[in-house]
C-alpha positions, 0 to 999 in steps of 0.5 A, spaced: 500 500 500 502 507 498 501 513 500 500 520 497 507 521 496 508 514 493 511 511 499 509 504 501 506 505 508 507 496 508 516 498 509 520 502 513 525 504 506 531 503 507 536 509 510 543 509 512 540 508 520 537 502 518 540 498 513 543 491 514 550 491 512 553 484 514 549 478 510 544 484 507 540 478 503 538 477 511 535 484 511 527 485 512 524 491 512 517 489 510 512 492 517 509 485 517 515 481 518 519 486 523 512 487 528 511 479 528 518 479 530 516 485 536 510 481 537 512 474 539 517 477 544 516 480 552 523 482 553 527 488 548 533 492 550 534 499 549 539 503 548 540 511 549 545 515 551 546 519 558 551 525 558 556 522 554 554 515 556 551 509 552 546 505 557 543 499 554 536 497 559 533 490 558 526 492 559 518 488 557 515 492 552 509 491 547 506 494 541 499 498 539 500 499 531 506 503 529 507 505 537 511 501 542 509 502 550 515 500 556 514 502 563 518 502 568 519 506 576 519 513 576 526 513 580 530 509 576 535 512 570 532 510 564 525 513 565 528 519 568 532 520 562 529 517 557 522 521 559 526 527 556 524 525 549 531 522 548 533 518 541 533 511 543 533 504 539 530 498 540 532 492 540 529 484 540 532 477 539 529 470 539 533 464 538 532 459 534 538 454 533 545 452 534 549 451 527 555 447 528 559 446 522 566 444 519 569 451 520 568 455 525 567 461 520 561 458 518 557 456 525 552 459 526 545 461 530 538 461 526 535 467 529 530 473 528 531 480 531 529 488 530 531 493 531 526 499 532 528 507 533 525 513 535 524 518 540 521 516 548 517 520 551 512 520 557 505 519 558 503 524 562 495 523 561 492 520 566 486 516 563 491 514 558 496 512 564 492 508 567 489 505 560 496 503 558 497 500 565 492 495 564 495 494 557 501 491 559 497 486 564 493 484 559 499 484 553 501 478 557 495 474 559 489 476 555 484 479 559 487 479 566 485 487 568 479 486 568 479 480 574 485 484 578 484 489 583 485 497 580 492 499 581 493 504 587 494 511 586 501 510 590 502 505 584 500 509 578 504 515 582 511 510 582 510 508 575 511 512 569 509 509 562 514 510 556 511 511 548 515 510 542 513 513 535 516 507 530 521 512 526 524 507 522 527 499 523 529 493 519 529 486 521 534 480 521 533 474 519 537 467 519 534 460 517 537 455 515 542 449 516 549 447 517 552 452 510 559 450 509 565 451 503 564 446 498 570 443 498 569 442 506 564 437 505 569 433 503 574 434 506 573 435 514 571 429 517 567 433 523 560 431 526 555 437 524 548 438 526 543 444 527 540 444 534 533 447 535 532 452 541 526 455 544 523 457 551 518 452 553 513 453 559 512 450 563 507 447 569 503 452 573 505 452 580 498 455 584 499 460 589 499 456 595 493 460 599 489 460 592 482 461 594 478 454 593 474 453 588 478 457 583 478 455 575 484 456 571 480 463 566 479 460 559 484 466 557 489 463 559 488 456 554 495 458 550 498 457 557 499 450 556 506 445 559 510 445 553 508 451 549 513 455 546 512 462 549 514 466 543 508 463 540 504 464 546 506 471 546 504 472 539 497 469 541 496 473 546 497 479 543 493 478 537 487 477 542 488 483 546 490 487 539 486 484 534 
């Protein structure tokens, strides 16, 4: 799709913050893929700079449409500085293999990642504050604000909510197996494979003073013992956003 200008609103163009210079031909730069990407993870790291300073701060995060939420306490050095409305960049990766072959230039790791830049800045609207507090909740587990308690006015003071317009970004994709010289195949008698890695739930632990008679919600159906949890997380997102 395009807009008025010509420009394809369905991919961030390419410009010299956002281009995939090592192995291009692994370069993505189409919205659907990069936001499959953002969507299917629960943890990002941020980078900006203090005073002269890099700092790099893993966080959770989500995303609304062209927009990325994170919160964090009022008192820590990222939101204070990042509130400033400071340049920052973010970044997710998922891996998904180990690669051994028969060099060590050529291991490897399949993996997908992002990197996201724009300009942080702060939600200072109250409705909208507590709208987003609840997003972040139901991010996770599809529903879950509504059957919680309210948060306390202490709680909402203690917490500042984070917004990012999406500016420009580029994903990064490798998948594939074992990828050796031709003449290596041959000639290097080295047992090769590709390992599949992912993070996989596990069995719930019920809160040992659980009041009786209280039934897993049907919202948290995907929560199953030996789901991947980028897949979980891509499915709630979609209920909670669809």
């Amino acid at each position: 799709m395009t807009n008025a200008s010509g420009r394809d609103d369905a991919t961030f163009p390419q410009t010299p913050v956002n281009q995939v210079k090592r192995a291009p031909d692994r370069g993505r730069y189409d919205k659907k893929t990069i936001y499959e990407i953002l969507d299917a993870a629960l943890i990002c790291h941020i980078a900006y700079v203090v005073d002269g300073r890099p700092y790099c701060t893993p966080t959770s995060f989500w995303r609304e449409g062209d927009r990325l939420y994170w919160h964090g306490s009022s008192a820590s050095r990222m939101i204070r500085a990042q509130g400033r409305g400071i340049d920052v960049c973010l970044t997710v990766t998922h891996l998904d293999a180990l690669v051994m072959a028969r060099s060590g230039f050529h291991h490897s790791v399949n993996y997908r990642s992002a990197m996201v830049f724009g300009q942080a800045h702060v939600i200072e609207e109250a409705e909208e504050k507590l709208r987003l507090m609840d997003r972040f909740i139901d991010r996770v587990y599809p529903g879950r604000s509504r059957v919680i308690r309210p948060p306390t006015v202490q709680e909402i003071k203690a917490t500042t909510m984070i917004g990012m317009e999406i500016e420009t970004a580029s994903g990064k994709v490798r998948d594939k197996h074992v990828a050796d010289d031709e003449a290596d195949y041959e000639a290097v008698p080295a047992w090769s494979a590709l390992y599949p890695v992912s993070q996989i739930l596990g069995a719930p632990s019920e809160c040992p003073r659980q009041r009786p008679g209280l039934a897993r919600p049907d919202e948290m159906a995907d929560f199953a013992p030996g789901a991947r949890l980028d897949e979980v997380m891509a499915k709630a997102h979609r209920r909670t956003f669809r």
